[in-house]
C-alpha positions in Angstrom: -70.2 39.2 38.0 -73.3 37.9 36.5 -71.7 34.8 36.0 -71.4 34.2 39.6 -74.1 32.1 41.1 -74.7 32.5 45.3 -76.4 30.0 46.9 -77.7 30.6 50.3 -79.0 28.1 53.0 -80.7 29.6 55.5 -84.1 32.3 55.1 -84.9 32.9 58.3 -85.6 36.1 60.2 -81.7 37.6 59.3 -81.4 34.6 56.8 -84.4 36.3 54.3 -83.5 40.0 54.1 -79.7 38.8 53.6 -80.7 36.6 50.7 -82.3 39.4 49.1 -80.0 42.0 49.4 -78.0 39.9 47.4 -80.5 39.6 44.6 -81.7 43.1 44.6 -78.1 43.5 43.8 -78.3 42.4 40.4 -75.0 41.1 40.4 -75.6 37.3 40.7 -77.6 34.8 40.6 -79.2 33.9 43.5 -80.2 29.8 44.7 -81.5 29.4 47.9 -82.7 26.5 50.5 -85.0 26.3 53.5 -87.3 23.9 55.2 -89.7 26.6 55.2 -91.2 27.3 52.1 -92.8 30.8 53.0 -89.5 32.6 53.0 -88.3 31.7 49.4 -91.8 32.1 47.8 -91.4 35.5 48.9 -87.9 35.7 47.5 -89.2 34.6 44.1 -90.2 37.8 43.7 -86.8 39.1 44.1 -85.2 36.6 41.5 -84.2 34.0 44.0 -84.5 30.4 42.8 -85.9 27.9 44.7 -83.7 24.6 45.2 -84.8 21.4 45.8 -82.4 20.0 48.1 -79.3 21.5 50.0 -77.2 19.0 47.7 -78.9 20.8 44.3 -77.5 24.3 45.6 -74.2 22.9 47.0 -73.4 21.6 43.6 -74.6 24.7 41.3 -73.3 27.5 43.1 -70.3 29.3 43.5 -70.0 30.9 46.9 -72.7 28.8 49.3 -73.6 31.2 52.1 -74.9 29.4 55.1 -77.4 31.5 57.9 -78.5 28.9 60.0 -79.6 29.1 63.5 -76.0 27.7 65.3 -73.3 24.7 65.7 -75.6 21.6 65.5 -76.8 22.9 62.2 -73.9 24.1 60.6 -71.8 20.6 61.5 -75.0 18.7 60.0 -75.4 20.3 57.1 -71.1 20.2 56.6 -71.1 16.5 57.0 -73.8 15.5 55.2 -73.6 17.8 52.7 -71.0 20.1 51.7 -67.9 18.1 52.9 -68.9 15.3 50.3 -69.6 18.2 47.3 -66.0 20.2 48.0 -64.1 21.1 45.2 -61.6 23.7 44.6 -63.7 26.1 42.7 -66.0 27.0 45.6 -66.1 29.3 48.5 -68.3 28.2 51.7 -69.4 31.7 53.7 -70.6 30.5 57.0 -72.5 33.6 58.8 -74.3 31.6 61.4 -72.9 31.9 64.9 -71.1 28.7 65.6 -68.6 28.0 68.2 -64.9 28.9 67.7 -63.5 25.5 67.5 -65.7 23.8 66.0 -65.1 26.6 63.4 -61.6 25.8 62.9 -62.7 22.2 62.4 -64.8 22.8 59.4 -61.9 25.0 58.2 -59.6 22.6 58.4 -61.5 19.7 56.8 -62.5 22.5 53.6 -58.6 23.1 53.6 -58.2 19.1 53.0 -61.2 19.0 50.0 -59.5 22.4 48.3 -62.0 24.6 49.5 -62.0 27.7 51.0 -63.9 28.8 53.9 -64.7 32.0 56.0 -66.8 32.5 59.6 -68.7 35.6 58.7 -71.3 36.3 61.4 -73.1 39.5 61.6 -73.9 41.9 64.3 -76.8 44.1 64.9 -80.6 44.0 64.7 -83.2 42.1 62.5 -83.8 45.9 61.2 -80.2 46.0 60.0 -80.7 43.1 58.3 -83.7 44.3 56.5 -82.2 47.6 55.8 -79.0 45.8 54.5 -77.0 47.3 57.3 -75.1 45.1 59.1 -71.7 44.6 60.5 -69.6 41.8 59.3 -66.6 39.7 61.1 -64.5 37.7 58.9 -62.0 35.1 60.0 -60.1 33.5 57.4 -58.0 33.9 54.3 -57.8 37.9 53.2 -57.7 36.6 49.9 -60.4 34.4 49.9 -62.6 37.6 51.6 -61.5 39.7 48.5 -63.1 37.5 46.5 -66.5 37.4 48.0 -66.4 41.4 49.6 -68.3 42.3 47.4 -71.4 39.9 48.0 -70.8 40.8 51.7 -71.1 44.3 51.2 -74.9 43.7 49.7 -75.6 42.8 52.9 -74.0 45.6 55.1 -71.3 48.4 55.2 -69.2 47.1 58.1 -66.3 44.6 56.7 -64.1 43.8 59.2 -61.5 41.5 58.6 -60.7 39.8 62.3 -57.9 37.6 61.7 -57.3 33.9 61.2 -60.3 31.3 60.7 -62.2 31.5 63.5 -61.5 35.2 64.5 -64.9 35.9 63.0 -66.5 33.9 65.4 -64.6 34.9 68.6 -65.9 38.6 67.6 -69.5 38.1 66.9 -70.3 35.8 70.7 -68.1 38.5 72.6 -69.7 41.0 70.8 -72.8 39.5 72.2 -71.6 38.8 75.3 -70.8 42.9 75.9 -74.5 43.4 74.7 -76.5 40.9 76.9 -74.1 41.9 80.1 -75.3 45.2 78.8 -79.0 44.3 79.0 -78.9 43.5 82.4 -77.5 46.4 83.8 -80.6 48.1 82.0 -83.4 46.0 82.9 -82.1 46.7 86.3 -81.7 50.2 85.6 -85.2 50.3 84.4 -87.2 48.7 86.9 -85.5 50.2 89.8 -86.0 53.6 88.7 -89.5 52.7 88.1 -89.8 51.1 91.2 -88.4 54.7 93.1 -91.0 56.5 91.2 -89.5 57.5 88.1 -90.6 56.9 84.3 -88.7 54.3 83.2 -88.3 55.9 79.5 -87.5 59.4 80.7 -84.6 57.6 83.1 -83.4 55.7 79.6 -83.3 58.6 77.5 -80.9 60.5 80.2 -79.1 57.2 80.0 -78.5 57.6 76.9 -77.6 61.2 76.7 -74.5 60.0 79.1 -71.8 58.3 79.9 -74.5 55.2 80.5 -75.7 55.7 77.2 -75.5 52.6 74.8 -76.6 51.0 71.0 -78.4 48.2 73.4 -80.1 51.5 75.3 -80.7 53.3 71.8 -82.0 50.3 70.3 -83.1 47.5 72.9 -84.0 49.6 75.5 -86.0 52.5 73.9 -87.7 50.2 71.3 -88.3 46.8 73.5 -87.5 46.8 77.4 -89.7 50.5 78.2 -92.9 50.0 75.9 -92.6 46.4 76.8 -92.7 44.5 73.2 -90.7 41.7 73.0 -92.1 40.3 69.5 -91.1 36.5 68.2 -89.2 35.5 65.2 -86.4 37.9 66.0 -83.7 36.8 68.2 -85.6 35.3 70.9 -84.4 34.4 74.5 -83.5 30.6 73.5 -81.0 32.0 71.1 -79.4 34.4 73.0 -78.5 32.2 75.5 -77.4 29.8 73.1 -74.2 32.1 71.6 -73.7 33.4 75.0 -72.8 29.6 75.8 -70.6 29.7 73.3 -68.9 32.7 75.0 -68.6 30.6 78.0 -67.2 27.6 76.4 -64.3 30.3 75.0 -64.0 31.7 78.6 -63.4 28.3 80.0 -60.5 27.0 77.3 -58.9 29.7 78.4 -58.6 29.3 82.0 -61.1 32.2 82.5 -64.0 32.7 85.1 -66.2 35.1 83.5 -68.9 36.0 86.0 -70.4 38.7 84.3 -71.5 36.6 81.3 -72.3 33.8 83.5 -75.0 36.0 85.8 -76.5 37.2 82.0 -76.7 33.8 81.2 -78.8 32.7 84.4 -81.4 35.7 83.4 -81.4 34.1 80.0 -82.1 30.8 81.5 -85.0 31.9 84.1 -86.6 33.7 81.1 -86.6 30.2 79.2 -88.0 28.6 82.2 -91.2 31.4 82.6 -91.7 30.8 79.1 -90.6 33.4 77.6 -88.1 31.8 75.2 -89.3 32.4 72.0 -89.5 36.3 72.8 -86.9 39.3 71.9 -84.0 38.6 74.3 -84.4 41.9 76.3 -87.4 40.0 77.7 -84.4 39.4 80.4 -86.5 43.2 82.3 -89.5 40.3 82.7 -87.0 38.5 85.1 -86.5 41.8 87.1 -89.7 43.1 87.3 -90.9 39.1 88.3 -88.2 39.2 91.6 -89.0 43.0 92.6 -92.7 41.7 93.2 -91.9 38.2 94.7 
């Protein structure tokens, strides 16, 4: 196993504590790449080596992981990149969130150079990721997932298998669409109980304790919407809106009017415009609280 070298493109807020899960692992040899130099020089302290260009790590590792922050970037860095350094030896993980088809189109064009690919994106918190906890969709070849399980499983317990190329994909933005749909029924929750008088965490922590009771209420609601911390560099506003677009787009090849999704989407998009779009998504309760008093 210590022959195996990982490269991984991507250290940001998930992309970090992924990367070093790996190398804490002692099982491989770790190359990374960011434009942010922070990130890695913490890494070095974890074994990581720095490279110098995505085209350096492309061409000395085995399994290139890609963490990047959605479709734009992942289709960049496939064109300019890792399309022109395919070979049949290599395995390309992407665990961004990228839309469904153009998913299958990167699949397909690996599948033409003789390499194999898998959509991995993961599910749950930035604290999962730090903890090495998170849940994993794969869509793709179940032999090519055997091959690389066990680098997945460095970064979380949860390895599910979801079908096809793609599947992974179609898991992760529904996933997300249940959880932001999810987070508006409690910031509504929230503000109206606390409008009639009552305290907003004690109404929450009932929530929870029934048949309302949720991981966004355990999680999103106790620790952000109630004590009202919505910190940055987690998975702000801007992003959440972004895979819940990608939701859409998957509602709308298939003939599908999803109004739920599309009424968490508008919160998403009046948080953005009162400027909270770099904040923790469940900064959606702002958007509440702002119409109760207007």
């Amino acid at each position: 196993m210590a022959s195996i070298t990982v490269g991984f493109i991507g250290t940001g807020a998930m992309g970090e504590h992924m990367c070093r899960h790996i190398a804490q692992s002692n099982s491989y040899s770790v190359l990374a790449y960011d434009l942010n130099e922070a990130p890695l020089e913490r890494l070095k302290e974890y074994g990581v080596s720095k490279a110098s260009s995505c085209q350096e790590l492309a061409e000395n590792s085995d399994v290139t992981i890609l963490s990047l922050p959605g479709g734009p970037e992942v289709k960049a860095i496939c064109d300019k990149v890792l399309f022109p350094a395919a070979r049949n030896d290599w395995i390309v993980i992407d665990m961004s969130t990228t839309p469904v088809k153009l998913t299958r189109e990167i699949a397909s064009q690996f599948d033409k150079l003789g390499t194999k690919f898998l959509d991995a994106p993961v599910a749950r918190t930035q604290q999962a990721a730090i903890d090495g906890n998170l849940s994993i969709m794969v869509g793709g070849d179940p032999g090519a997932l055997k091959e690389v399980e066990k680098i997945l499983l460095c970064m979380g317990p949860d390895i599910t298998h979801c079908g096809s190329t793609g599947c992974g994909q179609i898991a992760k933005i529904l996933n997300n669409m249940v959880v932001f749909q999810n987070g508006v029924a409690l910031a509504e929750a929230i503000t109206i109980g606390q409008q009639a008088g009552m305290d907003g965490g004690e109404l929450l922590n009932i929530i929870n304790k029934s048949s309302g009771g949720s991981f966004v209420g355990m999680n999103h609601g106790i620790k952000s919407m109630v004590p009202g911390t919505f910190p940055l560099k987690q998975f702000p506003a801007r992003y959440a809106l972004k895979d819940l677009s990608y939701a859409l787009l998957l509602a709308e090849d298939g003939g599908i009017n999803a109004k739920g999704a599309k009424l968490a989407g508008e919160m998403l998009e009046t948080a953005i415009q009162m400027g909270y779009g770099e904040e923790y998504w469940p900064t959606i309760i702002n958007v509440v609280d702002s119409d109760s008093k207007s």
